[in-house]
C-alpha positions in Angstrom: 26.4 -50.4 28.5 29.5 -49.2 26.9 32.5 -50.8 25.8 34.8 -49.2 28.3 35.1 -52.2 31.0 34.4 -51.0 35.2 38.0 -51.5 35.7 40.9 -51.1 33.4 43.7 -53.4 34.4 46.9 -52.8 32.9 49.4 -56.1 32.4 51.7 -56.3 34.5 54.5 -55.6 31.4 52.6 -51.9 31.4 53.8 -51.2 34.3 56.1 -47.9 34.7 59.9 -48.6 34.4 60.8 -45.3 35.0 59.4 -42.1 37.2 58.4 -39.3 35.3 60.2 -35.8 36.8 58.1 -32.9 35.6 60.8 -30.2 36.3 62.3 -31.3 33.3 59.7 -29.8 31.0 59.0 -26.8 33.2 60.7 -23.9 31.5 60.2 -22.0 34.8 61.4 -24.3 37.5 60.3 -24.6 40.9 62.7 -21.9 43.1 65.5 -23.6 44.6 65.6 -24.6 48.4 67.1 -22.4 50.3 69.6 -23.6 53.7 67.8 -22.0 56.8 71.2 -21.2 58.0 73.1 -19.1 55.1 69.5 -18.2 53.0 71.5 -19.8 49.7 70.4 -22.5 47.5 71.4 -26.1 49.1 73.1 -28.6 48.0 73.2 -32.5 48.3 76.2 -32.2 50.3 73.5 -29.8 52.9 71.1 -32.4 52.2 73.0 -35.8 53.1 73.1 -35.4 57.2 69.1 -35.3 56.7 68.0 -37.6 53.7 69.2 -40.4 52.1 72.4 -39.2 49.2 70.6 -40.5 46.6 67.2 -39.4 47.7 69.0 -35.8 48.1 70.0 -36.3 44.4 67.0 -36.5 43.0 65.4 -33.7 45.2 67.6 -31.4 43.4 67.4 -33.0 39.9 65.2 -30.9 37.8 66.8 -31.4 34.2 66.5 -35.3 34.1 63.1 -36.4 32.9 63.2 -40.0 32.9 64.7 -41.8 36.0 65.0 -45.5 36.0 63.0 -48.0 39.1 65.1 -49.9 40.3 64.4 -53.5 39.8 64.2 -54.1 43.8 61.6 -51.5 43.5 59.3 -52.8 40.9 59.6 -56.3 42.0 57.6 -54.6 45.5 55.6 -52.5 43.3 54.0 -56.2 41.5 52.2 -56.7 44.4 49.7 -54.4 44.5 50.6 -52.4 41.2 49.6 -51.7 38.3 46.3 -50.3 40.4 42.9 -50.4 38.5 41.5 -47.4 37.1 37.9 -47.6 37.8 34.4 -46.6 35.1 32.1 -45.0 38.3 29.2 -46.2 36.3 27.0 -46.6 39.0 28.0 -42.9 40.8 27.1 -41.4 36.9 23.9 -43.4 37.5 22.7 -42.0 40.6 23.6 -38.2 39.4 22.2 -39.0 36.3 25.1 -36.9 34.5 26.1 -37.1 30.8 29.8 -37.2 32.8 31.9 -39.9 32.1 33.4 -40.3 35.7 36.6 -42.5 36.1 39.2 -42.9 39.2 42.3 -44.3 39.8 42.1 -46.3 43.0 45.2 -46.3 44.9 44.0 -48.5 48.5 44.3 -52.0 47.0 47.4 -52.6 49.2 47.8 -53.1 53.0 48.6 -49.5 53.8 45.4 -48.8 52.3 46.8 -45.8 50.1 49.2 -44.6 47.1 51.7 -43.5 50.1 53.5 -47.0 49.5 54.5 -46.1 46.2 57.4 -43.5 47.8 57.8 -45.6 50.9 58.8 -48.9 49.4 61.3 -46.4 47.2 62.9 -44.4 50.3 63.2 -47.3 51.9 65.5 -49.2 49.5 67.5 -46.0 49.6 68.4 -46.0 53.1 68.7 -49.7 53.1 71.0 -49.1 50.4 73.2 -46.7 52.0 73.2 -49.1 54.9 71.3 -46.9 57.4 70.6 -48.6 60.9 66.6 -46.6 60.3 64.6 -43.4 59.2 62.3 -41.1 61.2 59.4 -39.6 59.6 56.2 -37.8 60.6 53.1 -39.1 59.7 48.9 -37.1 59.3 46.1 -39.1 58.8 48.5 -42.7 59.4 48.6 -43.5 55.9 52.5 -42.4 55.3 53.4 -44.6 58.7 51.4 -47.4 57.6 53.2 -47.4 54.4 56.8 -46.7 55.7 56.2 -49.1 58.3 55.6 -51.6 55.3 58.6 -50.5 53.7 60.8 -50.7 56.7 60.0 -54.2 57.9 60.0 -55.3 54.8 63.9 -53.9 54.4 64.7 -55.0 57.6 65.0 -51.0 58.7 63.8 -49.6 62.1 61.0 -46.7 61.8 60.4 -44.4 63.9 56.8 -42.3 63.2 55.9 -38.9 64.9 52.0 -39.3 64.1 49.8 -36.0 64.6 48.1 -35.9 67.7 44.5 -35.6 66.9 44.9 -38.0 64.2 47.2 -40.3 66.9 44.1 -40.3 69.2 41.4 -39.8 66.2 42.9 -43.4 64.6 44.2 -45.5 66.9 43.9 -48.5 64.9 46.0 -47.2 61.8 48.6 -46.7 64.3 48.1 -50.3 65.6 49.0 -51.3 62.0 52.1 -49.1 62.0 53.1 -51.0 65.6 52.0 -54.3 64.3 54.7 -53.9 61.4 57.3 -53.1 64.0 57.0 -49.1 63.8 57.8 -46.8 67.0 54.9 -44.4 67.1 54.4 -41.0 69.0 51.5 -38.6 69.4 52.9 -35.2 68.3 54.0 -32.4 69.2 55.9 -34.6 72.6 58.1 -34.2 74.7 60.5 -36.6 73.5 62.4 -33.8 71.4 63.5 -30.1 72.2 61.5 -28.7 69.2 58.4 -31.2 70.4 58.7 -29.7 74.2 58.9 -25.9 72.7 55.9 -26.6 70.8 54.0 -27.4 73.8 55.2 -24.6 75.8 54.0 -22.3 72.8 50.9 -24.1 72.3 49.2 -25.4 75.5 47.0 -28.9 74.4 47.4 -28.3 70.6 46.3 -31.2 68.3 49.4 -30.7 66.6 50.3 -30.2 63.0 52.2 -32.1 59.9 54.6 -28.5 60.4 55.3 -29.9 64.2 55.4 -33.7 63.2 58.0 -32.6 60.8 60.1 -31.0 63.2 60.1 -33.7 65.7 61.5 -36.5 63.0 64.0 -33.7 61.9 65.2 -33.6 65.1 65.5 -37.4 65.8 66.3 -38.2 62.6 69.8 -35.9 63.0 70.6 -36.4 66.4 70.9 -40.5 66.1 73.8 -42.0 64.0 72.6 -44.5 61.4 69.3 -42.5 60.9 67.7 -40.1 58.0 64.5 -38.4 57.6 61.9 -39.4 55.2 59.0 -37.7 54.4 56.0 -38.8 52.6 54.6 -35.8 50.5 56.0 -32.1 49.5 59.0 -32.7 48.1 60.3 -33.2 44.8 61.3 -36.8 45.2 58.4 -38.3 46.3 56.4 -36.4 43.6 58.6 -38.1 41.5 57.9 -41.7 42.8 54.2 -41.1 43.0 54.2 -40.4 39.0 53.4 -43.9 38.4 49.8 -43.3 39.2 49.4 -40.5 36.5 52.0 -42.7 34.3 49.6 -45.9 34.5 46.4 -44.0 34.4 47.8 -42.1 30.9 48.4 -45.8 29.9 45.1 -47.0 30.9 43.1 -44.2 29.2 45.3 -44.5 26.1 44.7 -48.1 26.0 40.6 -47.2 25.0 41.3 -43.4 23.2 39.7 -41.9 26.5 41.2 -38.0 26.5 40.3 -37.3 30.1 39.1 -33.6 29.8 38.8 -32.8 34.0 41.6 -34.3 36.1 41.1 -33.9 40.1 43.3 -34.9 42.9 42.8 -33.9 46.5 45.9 -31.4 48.2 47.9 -31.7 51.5 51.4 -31.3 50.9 51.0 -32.4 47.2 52.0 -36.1 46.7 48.8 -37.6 45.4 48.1 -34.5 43.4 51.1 -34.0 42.3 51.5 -38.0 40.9 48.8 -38.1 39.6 48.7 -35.2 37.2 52.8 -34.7 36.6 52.4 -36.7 33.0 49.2 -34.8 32.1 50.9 -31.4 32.8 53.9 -32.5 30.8 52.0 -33.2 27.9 50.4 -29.2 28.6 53.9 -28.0 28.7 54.9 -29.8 25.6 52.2 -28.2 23.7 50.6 -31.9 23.0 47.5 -31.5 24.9 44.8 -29.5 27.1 43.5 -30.1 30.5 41.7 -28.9 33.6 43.4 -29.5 36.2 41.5 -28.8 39.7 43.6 -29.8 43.4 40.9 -29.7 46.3 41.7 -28.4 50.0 40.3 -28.7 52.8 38.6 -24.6 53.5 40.2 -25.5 57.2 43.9 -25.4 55.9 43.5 -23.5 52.4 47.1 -23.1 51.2 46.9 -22.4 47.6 43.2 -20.5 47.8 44.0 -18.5 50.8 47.7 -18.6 51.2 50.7 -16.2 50.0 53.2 -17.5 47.9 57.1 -17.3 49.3 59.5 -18.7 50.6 58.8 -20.6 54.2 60.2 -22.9 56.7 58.7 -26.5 55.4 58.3 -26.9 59.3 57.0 -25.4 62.7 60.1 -25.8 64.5 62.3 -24.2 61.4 65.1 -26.5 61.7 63.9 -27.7 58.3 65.0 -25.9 54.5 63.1 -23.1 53.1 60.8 -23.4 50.2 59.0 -21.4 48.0 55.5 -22.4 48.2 51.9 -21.8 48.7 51.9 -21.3 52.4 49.3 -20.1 55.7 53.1 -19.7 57.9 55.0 -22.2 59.0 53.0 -21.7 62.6 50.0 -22.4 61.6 48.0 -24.9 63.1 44.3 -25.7 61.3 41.8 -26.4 63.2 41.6 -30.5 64.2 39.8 -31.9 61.3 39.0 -35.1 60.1 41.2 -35.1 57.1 44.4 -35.3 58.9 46.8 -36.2 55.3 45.5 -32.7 54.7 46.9 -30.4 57.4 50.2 -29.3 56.2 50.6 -25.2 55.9 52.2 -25.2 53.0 52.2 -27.1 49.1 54.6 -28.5 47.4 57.0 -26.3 45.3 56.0 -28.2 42.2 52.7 -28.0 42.5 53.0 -24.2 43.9 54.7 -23.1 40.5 52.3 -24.8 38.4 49.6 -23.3 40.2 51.6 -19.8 40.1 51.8 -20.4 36.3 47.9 -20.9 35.9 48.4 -24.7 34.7 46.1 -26.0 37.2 42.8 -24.6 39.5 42.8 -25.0 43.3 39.3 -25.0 45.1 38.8 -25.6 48.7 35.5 -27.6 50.6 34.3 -28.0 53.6 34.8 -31.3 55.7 30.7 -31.6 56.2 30.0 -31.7 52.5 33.0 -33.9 51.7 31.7 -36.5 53.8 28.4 -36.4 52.3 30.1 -36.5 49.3 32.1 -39.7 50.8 28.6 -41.5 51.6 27.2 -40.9 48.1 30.6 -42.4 46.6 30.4 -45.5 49.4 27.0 -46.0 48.9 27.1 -46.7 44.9 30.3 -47.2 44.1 30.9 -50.0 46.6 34.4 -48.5 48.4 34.9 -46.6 52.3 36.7 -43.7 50.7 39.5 -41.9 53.1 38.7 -38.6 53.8 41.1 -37.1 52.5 40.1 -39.1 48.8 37.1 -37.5 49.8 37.8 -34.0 49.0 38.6 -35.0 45.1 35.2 -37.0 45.1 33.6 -33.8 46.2 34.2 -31.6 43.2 34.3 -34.3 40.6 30.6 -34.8 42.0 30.4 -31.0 41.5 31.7 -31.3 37.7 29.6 -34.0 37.1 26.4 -31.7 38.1 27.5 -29.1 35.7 27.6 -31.4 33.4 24.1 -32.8 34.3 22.9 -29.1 33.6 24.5 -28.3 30.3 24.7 -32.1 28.6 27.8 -32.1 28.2 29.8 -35.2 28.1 33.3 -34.8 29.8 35.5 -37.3 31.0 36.2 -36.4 34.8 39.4 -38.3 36.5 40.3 -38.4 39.9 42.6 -39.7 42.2 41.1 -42.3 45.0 44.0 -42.0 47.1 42.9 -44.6 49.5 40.6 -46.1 51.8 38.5 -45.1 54.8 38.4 -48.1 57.2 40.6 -46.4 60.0 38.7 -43.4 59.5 35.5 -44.8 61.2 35.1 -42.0 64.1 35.2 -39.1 61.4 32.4 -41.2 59.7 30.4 -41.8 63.3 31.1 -37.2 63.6 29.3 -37.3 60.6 26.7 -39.9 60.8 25.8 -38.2 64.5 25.4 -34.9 63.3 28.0 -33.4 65.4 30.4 -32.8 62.6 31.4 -28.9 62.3 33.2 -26.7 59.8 35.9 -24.7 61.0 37.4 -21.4 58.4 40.0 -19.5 59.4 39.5 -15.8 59.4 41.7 -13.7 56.9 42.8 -11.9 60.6 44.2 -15.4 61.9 45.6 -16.4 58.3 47.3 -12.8 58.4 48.8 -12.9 61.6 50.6 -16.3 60.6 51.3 -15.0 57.3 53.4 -12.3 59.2 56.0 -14.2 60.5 57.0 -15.2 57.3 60.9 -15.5 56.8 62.9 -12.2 55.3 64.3 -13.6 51.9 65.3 -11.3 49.2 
């Protein structure tokens, strides 16, 4: 056996101090985001009536490369942080690869994910500011779960628009957001004038992370003590979800482990995103070399199948436009199982880097991802979330290539939490009844054709 321990703990003394902002070493930056209104670049002052000021601050800070954690932050972050970065000794076993195979495993915490890392952080903001509550939107349940967390434990009212299918799919993840004192709705509703258009539009959709957005948006600015949060895509909570690259760059440091294949599953961004922003940096300082693969869902392929330009960051366009890898704002995938993972666009950060060629995207199918999720659960001793799932796929995949040339890589990926709310996506697969859906180009091109006009 080697030396290299099954888990590598970190004291608690190792833990990050500060979040890591990527921008600051990107010589090209993300584009700015652009107010839907005049088309020009916004400002905090544009920003304040939606998010938090100095959540809005840091959204458009993308010189500063170092920004402290509050104390109020890392005193919640000791609970369940630093997280474990895990030797998958016995998954090498059964694939019989030469791989070395390690993840960062970010469900040892109530919410079950790494969401909480940005929650428990917007949440002190708001509290902060002295806000009566925040709206948000919410895919799979992990984001609600974790902002529900964050909001009782601030004394702060939340209010979660949860995607339909996934509102109906997991309705004991939304139990959990109720049980922490969470106001939860199926969207698109008809609670809001974007929700009821949405309906009209789309007779019994399953909804969308686009229309989920909208809806908060829309509650979020038309009650007084209330701001939107949002739990991936934007540069903030990138930011706040560095410490899980930050602590796994400690960890592997800590035994001279260069990770060669770093892998992170890709909704909107977040996980990805946090997990590889100190790994890139070191690429863009010229101090290092990595592959860096993010993994899609084929039903909602963004960065392999979408067109890169500026887009509402929502289906009801209320929202700012960004520049990103998008499939059109009105684009609704088809209702699978990884619900974290049905946003039309990326993040703008990710987007650039991916524009740039610093990182790979691939997209799977939901049917091998969750035989991919039964090989993981069955050696490795964890429920993996689905959307967790999709990185565990192709780092299976590298470790197979590996198997056929001998070559001994060390392959990282991001467990971004677990799968225990996730049973009836399990059962789909178990039965059989399980089905891929892929867009054709013809439906990705007619949504790609309402695109907004921006020189």
């Amino acid at each position: 056996m080697s030396k290299i321990p099954y888990k590598i703990y970190l004291e608690e003394n190792e833990m990050p101090k500060e979040w890591y902002n990527v921008r600051a070493d990107m010589k090209k930056k993300p584009a700015p985001i652009l107010h839907p209104g005049t088309l020009k670049p916004v400002t905090v002052e544009d920003l304040a009536p939606i998010f938090c000021e100095e959540l809005a601050k840091q959204e458009l800070d993308d010189t500063t490369p170092y920004i402290e954690i509050p104390e109020e932050i890392r005193n919640f972050y000791r609970m369940y942080r630093p997280s474990p970065l895990v030797r998958a000794y016995c998954l090498e076993e059964k694939l019989q690869t030469p791989a070395h195979i390690y993840y960062k495993f970010e469900g040892n915490n109530t919410s079950g994910s790494h969401k909480l890392n940005s929650a428990i952080a917007q949440a002190y903001y708001a509290k902060k500011q002295g806000l009566k509550g925040v709206t948000t939107e919410t895919g799979a349940g992990q984001w609600g779960t974790a902002l529900s967390m964050a909001c009782s434990y601030f004394g702060l009212d939340c209010q979660v628009y949860m995607v339909k299918c996934s509102y109906e799919q997991k309705p004991f993840r939304r139990e959990v957001m109720r049980t922490y004192g969470a106001k939860v709705t199926p969207s698109p509703s008809m609670n809001t004038n974007v929700g009821r258009k949405i309906n009209a539009e789309f007779p019994g959709t399953t909804g969308s992370l686009g229309c989920a957005i909208s809806e908060a948006v829309e509650a979020a600015t038309t009650q007084e003590g209330y701001r939107y949060v949002l739990g991936s895509v934007l540069a903030q909570v990138l930011l706040h979800q560095s410490v899980i690259g930050l602590e796994t760059s400690t960890a592997l440091k800590k035994y001279g482990i260069k990770a060669d294949t770093i892998i992170g599953c890709a909704g909107g961004g977040s996980n990805l995103g946090g997990l590889i922003s100190p790994f890139v940096g070191e690429m863009l300082r010229g101090e290092a070399n990595y592959e860096i693969i993010a993994v899609e869902p084929a039903s909602c392929p963004s960065l392999t199948r979408g067109k890169y330009a500026y887009d509402f960051c929502d289906t009801g366009k209320v929202c700012p436009l960004a520049k990103m890898y998008t499939l059109g704002s009105s684009f609704i995938p088809s209702a699978n199982h990884a619900g974290g993972l049905r946003y039309h666009g990326m993040s703008s950060i990710v987007s650039e880097l991916y524009d740039q060629g610093l990182i790979k995207a691939r997209s799977v199918e939901q049917t091998s991802v969750f035989e991919a999720a039964t090989t993981f659960a069955r050696v490795e001793g964890i429920l993996p979330a689905p959307e967790s799932s999709h990185a565990i796929k192709v780092a299976i995949d590298e470790a197979l290539k590996c198997k056929e040339t001998g070559e001994e890589k060390n392959i990282v990926f991001g467990l971004t939490g677990t799968g225990y709310f996730d049973m009836y996506a399990y059962q789909s697969y178990n039965d059989g009844t399980m089905t891929d859906y892929i867009p054709t180009d013809e439906e990705i091109a007619k949504y790609l054709s309402n695109l907004p006009k921006v020189d």
